[in-house]
C-alpha positions in Angstrom: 25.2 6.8 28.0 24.6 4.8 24.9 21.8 6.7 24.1 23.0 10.3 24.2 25.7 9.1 22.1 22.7 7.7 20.3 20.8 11.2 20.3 23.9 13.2 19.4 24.4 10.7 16.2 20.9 11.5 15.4 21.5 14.8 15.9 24.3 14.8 13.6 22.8 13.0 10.9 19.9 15.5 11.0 22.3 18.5 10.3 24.2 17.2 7.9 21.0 16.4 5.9 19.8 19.7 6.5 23.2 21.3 4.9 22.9 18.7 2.0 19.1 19.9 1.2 19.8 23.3 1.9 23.0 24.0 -0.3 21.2 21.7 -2.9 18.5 24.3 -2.9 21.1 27.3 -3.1 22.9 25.5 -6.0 19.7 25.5 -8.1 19.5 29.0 -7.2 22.5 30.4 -7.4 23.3 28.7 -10.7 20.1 29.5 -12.1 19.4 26.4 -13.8 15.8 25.5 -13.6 16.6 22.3 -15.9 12.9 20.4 -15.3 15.4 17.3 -15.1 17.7 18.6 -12.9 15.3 20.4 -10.4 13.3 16.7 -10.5 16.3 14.8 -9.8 17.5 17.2 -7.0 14.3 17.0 -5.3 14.7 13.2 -5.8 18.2 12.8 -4.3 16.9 15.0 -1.2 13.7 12.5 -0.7 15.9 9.4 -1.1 18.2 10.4 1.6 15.5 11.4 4.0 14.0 7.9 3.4 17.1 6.1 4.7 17.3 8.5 7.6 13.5 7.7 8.2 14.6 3.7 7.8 17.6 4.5 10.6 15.4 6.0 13.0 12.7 3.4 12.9 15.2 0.9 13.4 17.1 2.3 16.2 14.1 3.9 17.7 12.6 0.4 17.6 15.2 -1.6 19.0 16.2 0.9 22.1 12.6 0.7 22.9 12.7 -3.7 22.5 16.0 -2.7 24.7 14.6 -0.8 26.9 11.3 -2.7 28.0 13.9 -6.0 28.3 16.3 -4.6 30.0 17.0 -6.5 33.1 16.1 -3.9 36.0 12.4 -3.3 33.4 12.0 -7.5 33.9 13.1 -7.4 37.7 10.8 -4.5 38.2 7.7 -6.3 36.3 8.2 -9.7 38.3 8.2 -7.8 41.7 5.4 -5.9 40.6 3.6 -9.2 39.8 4.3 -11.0 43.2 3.4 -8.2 44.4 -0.3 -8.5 43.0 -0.5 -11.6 43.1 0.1 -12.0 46.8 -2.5 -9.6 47.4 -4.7 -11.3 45.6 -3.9 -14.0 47.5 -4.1 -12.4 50.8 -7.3 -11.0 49.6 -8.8 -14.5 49.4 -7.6 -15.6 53.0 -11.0 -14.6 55.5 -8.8 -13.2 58.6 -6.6 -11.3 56.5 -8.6 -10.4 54.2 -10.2 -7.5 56.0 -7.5 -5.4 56.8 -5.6 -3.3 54.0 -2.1 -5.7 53.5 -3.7 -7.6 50.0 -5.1 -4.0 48.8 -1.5 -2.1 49.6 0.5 -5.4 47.8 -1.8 -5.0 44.9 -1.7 -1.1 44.7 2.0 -1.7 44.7 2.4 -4.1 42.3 0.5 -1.5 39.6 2.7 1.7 40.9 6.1 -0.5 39.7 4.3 -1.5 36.5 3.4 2.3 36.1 7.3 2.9 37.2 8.6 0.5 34.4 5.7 2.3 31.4 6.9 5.7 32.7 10.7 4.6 32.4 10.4 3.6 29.0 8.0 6.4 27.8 11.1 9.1 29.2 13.6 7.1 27.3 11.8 7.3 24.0 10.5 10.6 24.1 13.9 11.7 24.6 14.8 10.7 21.1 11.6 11.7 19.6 13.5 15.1 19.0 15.7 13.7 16.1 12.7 12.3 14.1 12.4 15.2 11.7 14.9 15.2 9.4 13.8 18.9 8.2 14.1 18.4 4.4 10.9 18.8 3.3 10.6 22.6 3.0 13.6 22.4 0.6 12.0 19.7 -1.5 8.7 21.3 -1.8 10.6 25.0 -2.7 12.5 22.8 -5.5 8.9 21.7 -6.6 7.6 25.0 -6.4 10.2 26.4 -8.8 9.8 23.7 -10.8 6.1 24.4 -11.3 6.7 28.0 -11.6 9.1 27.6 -14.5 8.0 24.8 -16.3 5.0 24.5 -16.4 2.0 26.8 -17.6 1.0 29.4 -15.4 -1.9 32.3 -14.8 -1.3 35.3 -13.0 -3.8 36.6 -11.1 -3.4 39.6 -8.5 -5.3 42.2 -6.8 -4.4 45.2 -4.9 -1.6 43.9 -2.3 -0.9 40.0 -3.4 -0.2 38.3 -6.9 -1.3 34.6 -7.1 0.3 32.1 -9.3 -2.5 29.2 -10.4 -1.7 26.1 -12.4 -3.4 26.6 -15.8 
């Protein structure tokens, strides 16, 4: 439960810094003012807050996963999982015993519940791997682009169907 409310947060975050990049991008546009400055410090602002959502997500992603491979049932799981094996190993070791398939079943089903546990925690994080993007960088590198385009020196090349724009 805490970690859809976890993913939805994320989710959140990740639209509203869409919008914020977005209707920076219209204002330049719509106002027209293609200020070197002003495009520079836009593009600026937009990185900045991408950078603490970046930090967020780290953090959080990193401590559900710490979470995650500690929670109890993950620690219960791992210690059955190593009694299991090592009492096959045991077995395994005894001569009479030895030969049938009791210590090679144990030990098989020690690694199945550590599988179980790795496959657990893999689902869990890959279900918040969806919210890492934080989809501003097409905004910052249109701001740059216009920047480029109307402040600094250009050529114009073109041929029959395309015109190029090259740094001079």
């Amino acid at each position: 439960m805490k970690l859809q409310k976890t993913e939805e947060l994320f989710r959140d975050y990740q639209m509203v810094l869409y919008q914020f990049a977005f209707s920076s991008f219209l204002e330049i546009m719509l106002l027209g003012n293609f200020d070197e400055q002003y495009l520079k410090n836009i593009a600026s602002r937009i990185e900045e807050l991408a950078f603490q959502y970046r930090e967020m997500y780290t953090e959080c992603y990193n401590r559900i996963e710490n979470i995650s491979n500690s929670s109890v049932q993950t620690v219960l799981t791992g210690g059955v999982a190593g009694i299991s094996k090592g009492a096959g190993r045991v077995i395994s070791k005894i001569p009479v015993i030895s030969k049938g398939p009791v210590d090679e079943a144990l030990v098989s089903a020690g690694h199945k519940l550590e599988d179980r546990n790795t496959t657990k925690t893999d689902k869990v994080m890959r279900r918040l791997i969806d919210t890492s993007t934080n989809c501003t960088t097409p905004f910052v590198q249109s701001i740059e682009a216009i920047n480029r385009i109307y402040n600094e020196p250009m050529d114009m090349l073109f041929d029959r169907e395309n015109i190029y724009l090259v740094a001079a």
